[in-house]
C-alpha positions in Angstrom: 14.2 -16.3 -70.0 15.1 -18.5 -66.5 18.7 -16.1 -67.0 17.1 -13.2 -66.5 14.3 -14.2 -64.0 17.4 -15.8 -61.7 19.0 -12.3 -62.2 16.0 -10.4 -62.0 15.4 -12.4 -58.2 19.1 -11.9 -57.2 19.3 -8.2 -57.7 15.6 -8.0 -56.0 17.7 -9.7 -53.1 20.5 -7.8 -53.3 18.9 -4.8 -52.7 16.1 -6.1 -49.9 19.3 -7.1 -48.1 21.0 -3.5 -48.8 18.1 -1.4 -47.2 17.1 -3.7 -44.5 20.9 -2.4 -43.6 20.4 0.8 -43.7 17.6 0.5 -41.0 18.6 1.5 -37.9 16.4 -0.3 -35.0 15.6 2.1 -32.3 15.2 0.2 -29.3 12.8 1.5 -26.5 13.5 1.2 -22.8 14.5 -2.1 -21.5 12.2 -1.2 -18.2 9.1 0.4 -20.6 9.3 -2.4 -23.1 8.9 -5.2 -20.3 6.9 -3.5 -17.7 3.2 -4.8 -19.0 0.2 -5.6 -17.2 -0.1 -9.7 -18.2 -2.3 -12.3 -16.2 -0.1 -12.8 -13.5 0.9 -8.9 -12.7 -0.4 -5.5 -12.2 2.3 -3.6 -14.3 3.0 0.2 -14.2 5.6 2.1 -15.8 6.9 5.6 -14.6 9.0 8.1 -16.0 11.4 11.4 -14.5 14.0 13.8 -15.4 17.1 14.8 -13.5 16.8 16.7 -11.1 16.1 16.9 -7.1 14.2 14.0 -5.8 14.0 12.7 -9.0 13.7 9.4 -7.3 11.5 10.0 -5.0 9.2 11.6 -7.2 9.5 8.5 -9.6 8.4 6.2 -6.8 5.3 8.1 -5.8 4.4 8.4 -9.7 4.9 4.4 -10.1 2.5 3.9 -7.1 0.0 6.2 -8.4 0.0 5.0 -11.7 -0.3 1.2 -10.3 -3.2 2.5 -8.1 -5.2 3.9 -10.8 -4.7 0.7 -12.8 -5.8 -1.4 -10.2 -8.3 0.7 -8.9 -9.5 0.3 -12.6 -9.4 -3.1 -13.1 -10.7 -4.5 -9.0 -14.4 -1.9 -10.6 -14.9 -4.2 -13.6 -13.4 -7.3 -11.6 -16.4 -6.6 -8.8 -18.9 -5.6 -11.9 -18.5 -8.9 -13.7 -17.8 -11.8 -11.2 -18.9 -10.6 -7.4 -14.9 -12.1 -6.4 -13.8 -10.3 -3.2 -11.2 -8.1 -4.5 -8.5 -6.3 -2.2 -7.3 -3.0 -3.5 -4.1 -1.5 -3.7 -4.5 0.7 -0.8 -6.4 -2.1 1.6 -3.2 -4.3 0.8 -0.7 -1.4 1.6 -2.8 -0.6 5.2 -2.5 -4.5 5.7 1.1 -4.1 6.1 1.5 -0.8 7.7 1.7 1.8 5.1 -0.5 4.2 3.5 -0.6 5.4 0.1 -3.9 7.8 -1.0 -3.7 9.5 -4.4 -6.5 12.9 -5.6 -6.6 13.7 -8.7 -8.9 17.2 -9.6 -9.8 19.3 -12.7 -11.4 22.3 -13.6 -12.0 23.0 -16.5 -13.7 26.3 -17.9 -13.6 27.9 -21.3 -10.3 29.7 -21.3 -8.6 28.2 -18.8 -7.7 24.5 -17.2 -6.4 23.1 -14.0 -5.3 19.6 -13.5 -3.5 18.6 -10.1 -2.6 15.2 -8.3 -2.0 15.4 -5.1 0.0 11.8 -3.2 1.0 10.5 -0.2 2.7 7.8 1.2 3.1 6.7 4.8 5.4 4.2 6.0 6.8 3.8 9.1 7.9 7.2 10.8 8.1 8.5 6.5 5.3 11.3 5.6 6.0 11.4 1.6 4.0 13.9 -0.4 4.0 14.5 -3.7 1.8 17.6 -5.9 1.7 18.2 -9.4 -0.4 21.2 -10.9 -0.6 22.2 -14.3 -2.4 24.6 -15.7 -3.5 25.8 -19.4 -4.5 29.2 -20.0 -5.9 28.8 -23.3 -6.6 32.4 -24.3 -3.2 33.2 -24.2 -1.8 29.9 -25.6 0.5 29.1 -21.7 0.7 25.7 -20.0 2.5 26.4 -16.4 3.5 23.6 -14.2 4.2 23.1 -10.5 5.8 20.5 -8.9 6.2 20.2 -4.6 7.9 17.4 -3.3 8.4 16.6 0.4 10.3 14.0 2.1 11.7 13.2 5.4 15.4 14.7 5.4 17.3 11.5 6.0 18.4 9.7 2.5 17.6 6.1 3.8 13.7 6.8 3.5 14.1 5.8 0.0 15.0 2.4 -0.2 13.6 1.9 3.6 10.2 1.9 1.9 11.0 0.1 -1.7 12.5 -2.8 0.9 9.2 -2.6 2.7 7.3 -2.8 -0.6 9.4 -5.8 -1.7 9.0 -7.6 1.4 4.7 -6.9 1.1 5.0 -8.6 -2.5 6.1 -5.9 -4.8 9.0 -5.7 -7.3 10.6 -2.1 -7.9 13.0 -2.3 -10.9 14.5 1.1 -11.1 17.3 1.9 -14.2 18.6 5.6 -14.8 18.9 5.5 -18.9 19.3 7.9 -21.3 19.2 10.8 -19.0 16.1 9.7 -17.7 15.1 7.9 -14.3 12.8 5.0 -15.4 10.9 2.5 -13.0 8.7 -0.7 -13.1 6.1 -1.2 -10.4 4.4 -4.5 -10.2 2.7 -7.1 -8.0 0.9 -10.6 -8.6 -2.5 -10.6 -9.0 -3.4 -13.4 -6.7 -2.1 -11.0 -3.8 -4.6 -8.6 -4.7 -7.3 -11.1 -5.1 -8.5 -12.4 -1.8 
């Protein structure tokens, strides 16, 4: 009886081993797997395909994202505890640049609009950045629209993520997989007043 219980476990064994094998891990990206608000840090991930301005556009989307979180977070902050709470854009104006981000929707019974419209000011740089998309949901469409602008001289680009990383931001950009991918964060404490 033990002689066929030991083989019994053994096989069991055997084959645990075998198909833990045959799984293949799929990792995630390094930047989107690390790139989590925590106590210390405001966190935002941002994603962007190839293409012209792809960088750009992945900057302004990091900063948007980052100013929705916070924008989130500094309402419930204020709500719960009265602190004095600086926001994302009062810290950027503090330090000579200006970031403002709208987003809008209409929505009616056959048909949807959702747009974001960003800018960002720094130094002599005027960056805008629109997206529009729009469902037509009688005929089953989804259109999307993308305008960037940006001063013509390639140096505005890391001119303002230095500028960032000198204010207290860290920018950790990684083109993978055919995709641009960034991390935009800042400590908390430099939000708080």
């Amino acid at each position: 009886m033990n002689k066929s219980l030991i083989l019994f476990a053994c096989l069991i064994i055997t084959s645990l081993s075998l198909h833990s094998q045959s799984i293949v891990k799929i990792e995630g990206s390094e930047i989107g797997n690390e790139c989590h608000n925590n106590r210390n840090y405001y966190k935002q991930y941002a994603s962007e395909t190839p293409g012209e301005n792809a960088k750009g556009i992945l900057l302004i989307k990091a900063l948007r994202n980052l100013s929705d979180l916070i924008a989130i977070e500094v309402s419930v902050m204020k709500a719960s505890n009265g602190e004095e709470i600086i926001t994302l854009d009062s810290h950027l104006k503090r330090h000579g640049l200006d970031f403002t981000s709208i987003s809008s929707r209409y929505q009616g019974t056959d048909f949807e609009d959702y747009s974001t419209l960003s800018k960002l000011v720094c130094n002599q740089y005027i960056v805008r950045y629109e997206f529009q998309r729009k469902i037509n949901k009688a005929e089953q469409t989804q259109t999307y629209k993308e305008v960037f602008h940006a001063p013509k001289t390639t140096s505005w680009y890391n001119e303002v993520t230095k500028q960032l990383e000198d204010i207290g931001f860290e920018y950790n950009y990684k083109y993978e997989e055919n995709i641009h991918r960034a991390c935009i964060s800042i400590r908390k404490d430099l939000i708080k007043k």
